[in-house]
N, C-alpha and C positions, 0 to 999 in steps of 0.2 A: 504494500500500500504506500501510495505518495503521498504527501500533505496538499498536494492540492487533490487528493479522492477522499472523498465526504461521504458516506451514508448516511439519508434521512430516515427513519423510522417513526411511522405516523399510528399514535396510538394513543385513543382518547381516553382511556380506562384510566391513564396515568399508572397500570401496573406493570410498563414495560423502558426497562432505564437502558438507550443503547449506549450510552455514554460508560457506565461499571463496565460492557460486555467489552469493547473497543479499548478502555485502560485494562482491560485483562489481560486485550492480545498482541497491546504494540509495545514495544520499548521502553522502559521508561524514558530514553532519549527523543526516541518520537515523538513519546505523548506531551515529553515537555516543551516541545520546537509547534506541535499543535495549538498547545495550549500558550506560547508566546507569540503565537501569531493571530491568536483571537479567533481561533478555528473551534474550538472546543469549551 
């Protein structure tokens, strides 16, 4: 996955977080270069 590919996941129940699923499966290095660039 590259930081510029985003998954939306649309789900109105609000019992589905893809955000916990996606910091499970990237890098911590990824997730922090996601997360510093306002992606996440």
């Amino acid at each position: 996955m590259t930081d510029d590919f985003v998954v939306a996941f649309a789900d109105n129940t609000g019992e589905v977080d893809p955000l916990k699923a996606m910091k499970a499966r990237l890098p911590d290095a990824h997730w922090a270069l996601l997360k510093q660039r306002g992606l996440v």
